[in-house]
Backbone as a printed PyTorch tensor [residue, N CA C, xyz], in Angstrom:
tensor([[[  0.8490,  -1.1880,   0.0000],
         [  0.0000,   0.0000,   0.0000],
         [  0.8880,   1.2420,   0.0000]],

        [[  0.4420,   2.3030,  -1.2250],
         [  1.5010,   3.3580,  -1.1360],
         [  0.7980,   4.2090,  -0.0640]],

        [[  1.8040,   4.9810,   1.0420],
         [  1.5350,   5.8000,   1.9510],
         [  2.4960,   7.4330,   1.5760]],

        [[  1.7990,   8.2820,   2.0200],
         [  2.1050,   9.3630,   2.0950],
         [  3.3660,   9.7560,   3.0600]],

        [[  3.2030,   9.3290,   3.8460],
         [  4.1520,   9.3580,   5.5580],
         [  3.7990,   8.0450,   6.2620]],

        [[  4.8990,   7.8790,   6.9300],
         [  5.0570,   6.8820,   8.3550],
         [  5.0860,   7.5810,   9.5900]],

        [[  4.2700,   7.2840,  10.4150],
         [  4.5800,   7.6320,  11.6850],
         [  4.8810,   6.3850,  12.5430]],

        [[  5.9690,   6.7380,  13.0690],
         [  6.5660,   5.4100,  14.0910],
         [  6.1490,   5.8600,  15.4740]],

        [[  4.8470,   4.6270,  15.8800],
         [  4.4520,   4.8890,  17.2700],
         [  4.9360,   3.8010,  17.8630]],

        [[  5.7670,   2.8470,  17.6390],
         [  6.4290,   1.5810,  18.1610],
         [  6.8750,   2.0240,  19.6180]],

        [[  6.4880,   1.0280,  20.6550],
         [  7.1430,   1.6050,  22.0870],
         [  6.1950,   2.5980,  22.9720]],

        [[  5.3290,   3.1070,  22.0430],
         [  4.1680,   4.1120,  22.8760],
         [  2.8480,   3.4890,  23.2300]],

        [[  2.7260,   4.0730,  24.5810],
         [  1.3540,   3.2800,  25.3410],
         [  0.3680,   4.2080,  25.0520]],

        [[ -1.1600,   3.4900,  24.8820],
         [ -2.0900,   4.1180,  24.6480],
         [ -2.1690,   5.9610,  25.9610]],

        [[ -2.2650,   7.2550,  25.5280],
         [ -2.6930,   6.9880,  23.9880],
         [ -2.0040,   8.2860,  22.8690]],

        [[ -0.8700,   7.8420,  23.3990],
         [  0.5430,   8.7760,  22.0680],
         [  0.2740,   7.8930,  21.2050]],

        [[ -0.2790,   6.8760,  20.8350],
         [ -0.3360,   6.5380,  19.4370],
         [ -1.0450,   7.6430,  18.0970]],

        [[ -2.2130,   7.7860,  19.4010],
         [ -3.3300,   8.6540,  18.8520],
         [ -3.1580,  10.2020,  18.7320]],

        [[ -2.3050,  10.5600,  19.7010],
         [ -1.9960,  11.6830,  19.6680],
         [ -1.3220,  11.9730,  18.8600]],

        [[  0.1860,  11.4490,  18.4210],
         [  1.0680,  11.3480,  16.8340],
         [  0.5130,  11.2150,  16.2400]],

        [[ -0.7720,  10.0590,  15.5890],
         [ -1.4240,   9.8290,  14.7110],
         [ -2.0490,  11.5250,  14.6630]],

        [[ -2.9210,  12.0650,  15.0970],
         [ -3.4640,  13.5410,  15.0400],
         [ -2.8050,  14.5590,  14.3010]],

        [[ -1.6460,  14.6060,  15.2240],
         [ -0.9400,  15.3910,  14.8160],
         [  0.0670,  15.5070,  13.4450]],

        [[  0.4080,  13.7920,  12.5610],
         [  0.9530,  13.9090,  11.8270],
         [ -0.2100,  13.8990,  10.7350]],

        [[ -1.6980,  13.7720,  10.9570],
         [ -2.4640,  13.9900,   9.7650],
         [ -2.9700,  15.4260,   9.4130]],

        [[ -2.2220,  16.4660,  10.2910],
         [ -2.7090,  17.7750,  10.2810],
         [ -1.5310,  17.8620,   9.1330]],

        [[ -0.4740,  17.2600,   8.6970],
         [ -0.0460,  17.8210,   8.0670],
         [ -0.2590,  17.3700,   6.5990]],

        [[ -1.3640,  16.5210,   6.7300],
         [ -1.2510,  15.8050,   5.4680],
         [ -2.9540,  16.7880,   4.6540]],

        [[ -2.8530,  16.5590,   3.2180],
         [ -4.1280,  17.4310,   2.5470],
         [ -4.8010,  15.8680,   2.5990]],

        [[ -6.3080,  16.5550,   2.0840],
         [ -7.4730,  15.0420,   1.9090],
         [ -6.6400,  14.3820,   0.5330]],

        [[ -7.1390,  12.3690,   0.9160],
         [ -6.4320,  11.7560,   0.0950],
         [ -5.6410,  10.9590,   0.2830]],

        [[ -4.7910,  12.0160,   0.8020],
         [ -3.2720,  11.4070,   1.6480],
         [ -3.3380,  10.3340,   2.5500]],

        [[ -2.5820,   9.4160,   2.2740],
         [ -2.3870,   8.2700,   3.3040],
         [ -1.1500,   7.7820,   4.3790]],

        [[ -2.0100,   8.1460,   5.4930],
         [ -0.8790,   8.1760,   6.6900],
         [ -0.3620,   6.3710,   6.9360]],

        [[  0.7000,   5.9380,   7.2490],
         [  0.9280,   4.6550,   7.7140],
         [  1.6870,   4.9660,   8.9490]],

        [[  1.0260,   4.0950,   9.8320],
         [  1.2630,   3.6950,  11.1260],
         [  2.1790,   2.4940,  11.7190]],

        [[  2.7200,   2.7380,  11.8970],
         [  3.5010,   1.2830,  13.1980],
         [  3.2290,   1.5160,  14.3770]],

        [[  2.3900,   0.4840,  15.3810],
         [  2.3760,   0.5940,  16.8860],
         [  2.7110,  -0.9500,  16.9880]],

        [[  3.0350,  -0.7690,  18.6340],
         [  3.4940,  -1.9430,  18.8910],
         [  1.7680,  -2.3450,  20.3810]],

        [[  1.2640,  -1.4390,  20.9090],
         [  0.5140,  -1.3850,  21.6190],
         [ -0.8860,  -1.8420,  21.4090]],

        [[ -1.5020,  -3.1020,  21.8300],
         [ -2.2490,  -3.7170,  21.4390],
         [ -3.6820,  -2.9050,  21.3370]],

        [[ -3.4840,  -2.1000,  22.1100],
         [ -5.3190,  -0.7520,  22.1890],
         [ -5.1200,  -0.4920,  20.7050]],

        [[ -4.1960,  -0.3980,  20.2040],
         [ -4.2670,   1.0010,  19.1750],
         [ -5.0370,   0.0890,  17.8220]],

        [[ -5.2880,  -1.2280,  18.0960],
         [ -6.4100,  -1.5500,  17.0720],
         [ -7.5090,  -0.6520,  16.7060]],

        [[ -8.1440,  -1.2410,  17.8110],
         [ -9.1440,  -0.3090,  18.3610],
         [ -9.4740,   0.6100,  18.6020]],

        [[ -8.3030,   1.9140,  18.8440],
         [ -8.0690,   3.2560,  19.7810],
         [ -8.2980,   3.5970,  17.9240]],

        [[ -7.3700,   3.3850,  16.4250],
         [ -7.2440,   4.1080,  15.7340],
         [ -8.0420,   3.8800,  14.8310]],

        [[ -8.8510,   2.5780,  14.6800],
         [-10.2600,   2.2880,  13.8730],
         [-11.3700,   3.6150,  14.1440]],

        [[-11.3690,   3.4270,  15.8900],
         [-12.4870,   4.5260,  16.4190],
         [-12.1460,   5.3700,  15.7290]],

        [[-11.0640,   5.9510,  16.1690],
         [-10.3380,   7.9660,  15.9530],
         [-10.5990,   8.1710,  14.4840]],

        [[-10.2320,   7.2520,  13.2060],
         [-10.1940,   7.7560,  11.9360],
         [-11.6440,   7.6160,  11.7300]],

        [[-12.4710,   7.1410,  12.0630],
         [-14.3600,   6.4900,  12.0590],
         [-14.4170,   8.1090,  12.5700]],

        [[-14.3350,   8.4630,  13.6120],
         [-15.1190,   9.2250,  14.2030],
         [-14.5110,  10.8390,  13.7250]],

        [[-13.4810,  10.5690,  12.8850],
         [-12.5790,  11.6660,  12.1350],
         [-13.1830,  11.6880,  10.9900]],

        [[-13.8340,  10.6930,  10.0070],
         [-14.2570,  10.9340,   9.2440],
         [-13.2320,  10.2650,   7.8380]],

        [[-11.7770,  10.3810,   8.6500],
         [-10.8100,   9.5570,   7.9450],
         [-11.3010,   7.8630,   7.6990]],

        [[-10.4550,   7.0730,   6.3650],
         [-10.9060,   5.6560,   6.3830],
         [ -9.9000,   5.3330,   6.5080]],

        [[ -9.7990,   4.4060,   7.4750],
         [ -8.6430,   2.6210,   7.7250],
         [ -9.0770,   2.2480,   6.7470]],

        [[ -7.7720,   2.4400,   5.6030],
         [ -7.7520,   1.4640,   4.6350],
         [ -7.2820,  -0.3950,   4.8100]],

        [[ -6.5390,  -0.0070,   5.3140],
         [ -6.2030,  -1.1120,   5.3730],
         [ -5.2780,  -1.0800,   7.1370]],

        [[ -4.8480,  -2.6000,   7.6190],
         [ -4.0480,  -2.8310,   8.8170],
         [ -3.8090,  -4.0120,   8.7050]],

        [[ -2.4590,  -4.7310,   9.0940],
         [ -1.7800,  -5.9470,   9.1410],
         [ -1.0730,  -5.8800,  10.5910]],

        [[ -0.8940,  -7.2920,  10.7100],
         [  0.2870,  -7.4630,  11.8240],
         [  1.5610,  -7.7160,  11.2710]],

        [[  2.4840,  -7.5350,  11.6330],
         [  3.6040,  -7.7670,  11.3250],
         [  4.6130,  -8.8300,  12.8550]],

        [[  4.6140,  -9.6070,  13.0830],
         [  5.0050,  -9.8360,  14.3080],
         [  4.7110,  -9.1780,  15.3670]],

        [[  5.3720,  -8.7750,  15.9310],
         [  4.7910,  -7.4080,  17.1220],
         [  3.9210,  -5.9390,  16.7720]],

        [[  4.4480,  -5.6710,  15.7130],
         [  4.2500,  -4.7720,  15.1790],
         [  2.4450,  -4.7670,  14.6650]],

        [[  1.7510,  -4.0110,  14.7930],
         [  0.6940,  -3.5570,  14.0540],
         [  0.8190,  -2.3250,  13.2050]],

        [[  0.6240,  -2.3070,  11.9460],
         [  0.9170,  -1.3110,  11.0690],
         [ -0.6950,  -1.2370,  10.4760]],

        [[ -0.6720,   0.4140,  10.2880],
         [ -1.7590,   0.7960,   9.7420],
         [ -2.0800,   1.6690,   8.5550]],

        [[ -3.0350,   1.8910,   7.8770],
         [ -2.9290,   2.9710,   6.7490],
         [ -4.2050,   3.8230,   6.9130]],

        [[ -4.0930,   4.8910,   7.3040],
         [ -5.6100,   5.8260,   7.2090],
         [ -5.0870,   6.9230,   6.0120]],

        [[ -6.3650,   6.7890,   5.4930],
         [ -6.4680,   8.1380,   4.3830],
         [ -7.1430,   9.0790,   4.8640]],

        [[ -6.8410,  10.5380,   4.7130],
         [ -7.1060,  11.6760,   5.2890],
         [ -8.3230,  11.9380,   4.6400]],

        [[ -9.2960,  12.3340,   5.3730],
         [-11.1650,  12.9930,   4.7790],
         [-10.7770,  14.0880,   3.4010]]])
């Protein structure tokens, strides 16, 4: 999946996932697709809600071993 930016939330407890996630989609225009790495098992859940209730879509999310990686596209 092509992404716009990575934000590396690997190592952060709920809920700096969400908060980086916020803050690195302010910099992105609509379209744009943010990708995520967390290692923190909430942030399934924590970043499905946040982009749902943002209006943004989870395109897509995989595991990677520890890793959960994500892709939201900006509204």
């Amino acid at each position: 999946m092509e992404s716009t930016k990575v934000l590396d939330a690997k190592g952060l407890a709920c809920p700096m996932p969400i908060v980086k996630t916020k803050k690195a989609m302010n910099d992105l225009v609509s379209g744009e697709v943010l990708e995520i790495h967390a290692t923190d098992k909430g942030a399934k859940n924590d970043l499905a809600a946040w982009a749902k209730s943002g209006g943004h879509e989870l395109v897509k999310h995989e595991e990677d071993g520890d890793v959960l990686k994500f892709w939201i596209k900006k509204a």
